[in-house]
C-alpha positions in Angstrom: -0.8 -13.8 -16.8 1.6 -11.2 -15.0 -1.9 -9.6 -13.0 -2.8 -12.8 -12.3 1.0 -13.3 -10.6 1.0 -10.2 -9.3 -2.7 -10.9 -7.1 -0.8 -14.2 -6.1 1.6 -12.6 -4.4 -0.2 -10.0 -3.1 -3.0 -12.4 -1.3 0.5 -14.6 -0.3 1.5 -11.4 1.6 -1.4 -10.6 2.9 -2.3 -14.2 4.2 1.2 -14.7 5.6 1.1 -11.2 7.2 -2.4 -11.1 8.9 -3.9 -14.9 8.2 -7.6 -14.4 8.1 -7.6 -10.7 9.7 -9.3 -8.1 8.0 -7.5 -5.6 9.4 -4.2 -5.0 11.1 -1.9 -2.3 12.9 0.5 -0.7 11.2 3.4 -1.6 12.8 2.2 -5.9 11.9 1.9 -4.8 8.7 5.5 -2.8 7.9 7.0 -5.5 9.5 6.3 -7.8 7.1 6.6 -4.7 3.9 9.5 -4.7 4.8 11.3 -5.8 1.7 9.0 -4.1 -0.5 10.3 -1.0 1.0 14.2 -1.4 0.7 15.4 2.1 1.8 12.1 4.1 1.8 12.4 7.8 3.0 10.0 9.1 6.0 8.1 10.6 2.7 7.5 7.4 1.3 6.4 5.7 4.3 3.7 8.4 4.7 2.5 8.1 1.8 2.0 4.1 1.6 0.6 4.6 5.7 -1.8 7.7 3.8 -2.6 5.1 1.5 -3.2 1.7 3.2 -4.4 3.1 7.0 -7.9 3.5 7.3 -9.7 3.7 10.9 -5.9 3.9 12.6 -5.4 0.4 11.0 -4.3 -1.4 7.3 -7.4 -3.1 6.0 -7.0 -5.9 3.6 -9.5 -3.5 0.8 -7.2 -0.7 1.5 -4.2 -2.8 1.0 -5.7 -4.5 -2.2 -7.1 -0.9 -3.5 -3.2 -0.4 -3.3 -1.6 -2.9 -5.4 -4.4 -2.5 -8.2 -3.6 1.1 -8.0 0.3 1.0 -8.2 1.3 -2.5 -8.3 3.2 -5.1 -9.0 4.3 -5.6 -6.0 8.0 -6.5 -5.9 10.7 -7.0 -3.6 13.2 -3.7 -3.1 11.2 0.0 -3.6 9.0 -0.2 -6.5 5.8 -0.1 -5.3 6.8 1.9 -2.2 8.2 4.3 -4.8 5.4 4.6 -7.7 2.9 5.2 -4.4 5.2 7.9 -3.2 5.6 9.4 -7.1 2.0 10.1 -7.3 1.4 11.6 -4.5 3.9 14.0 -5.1 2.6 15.5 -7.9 -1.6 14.8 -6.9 -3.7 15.4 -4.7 -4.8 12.3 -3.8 -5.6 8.9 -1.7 -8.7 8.3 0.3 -11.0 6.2 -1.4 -14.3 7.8 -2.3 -16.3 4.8 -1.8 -16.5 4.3 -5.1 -12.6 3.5 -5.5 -11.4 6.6 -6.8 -8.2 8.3 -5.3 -9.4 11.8 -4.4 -8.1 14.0 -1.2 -4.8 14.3 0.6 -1.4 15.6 -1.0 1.9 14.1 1.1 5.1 16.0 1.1 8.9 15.3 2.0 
């Protein structure tokens, strides 16, 4: 039951954020994050833009691939925060087509 909540609120966000767009630019998109990102560092918001930017813009897979990876997705830091703990200590996040993280290491 709690994946099941946490895809519902994730395809609320999206829909509410870009309606039937596939894609959209990042500055759309963090304005909506928003709360999900309750006092993110620079650090942080590099590493969610590393992860969720693809072709200069946030794709709904991307976005997706992103709360399967390090959801739930909650209002304050959380996710924000577990995206931004990985990355610290892998390198990591660009899909390899085959949805595994693989590539790019972000640094305060």
């Amino acid at each position: 039951m709690h994946h099941v909540t946490d895809m519902r609120i994730s395809q609320d966000f999206w829909h509410e954020m870009a309606r039937a767009e596939n894609a959209v630019p990042w500055e759309q998109f963090m304005a909506a994050f928003g709360p999900y990102a309750v006092g993110a560092t620079e650090g942080r918001l590099k590493a969610l833009h590393d992860v969720v930017v693809e072709n200069g813009e946030v794709t709904l897979k991307r976005f997706g691939q992103m709360v399967g990876w390090f959801g739930p997705m909650e209002l304050g830091a959380g996710v924000i925060t577990r995206v931004r703990a990985h990355l610290a200590g892998n390198d990591c996040c660009r899909d390899d087509g085959d949805g595994i993280l693989i590539g790019v290491r972000v640094v305060d």
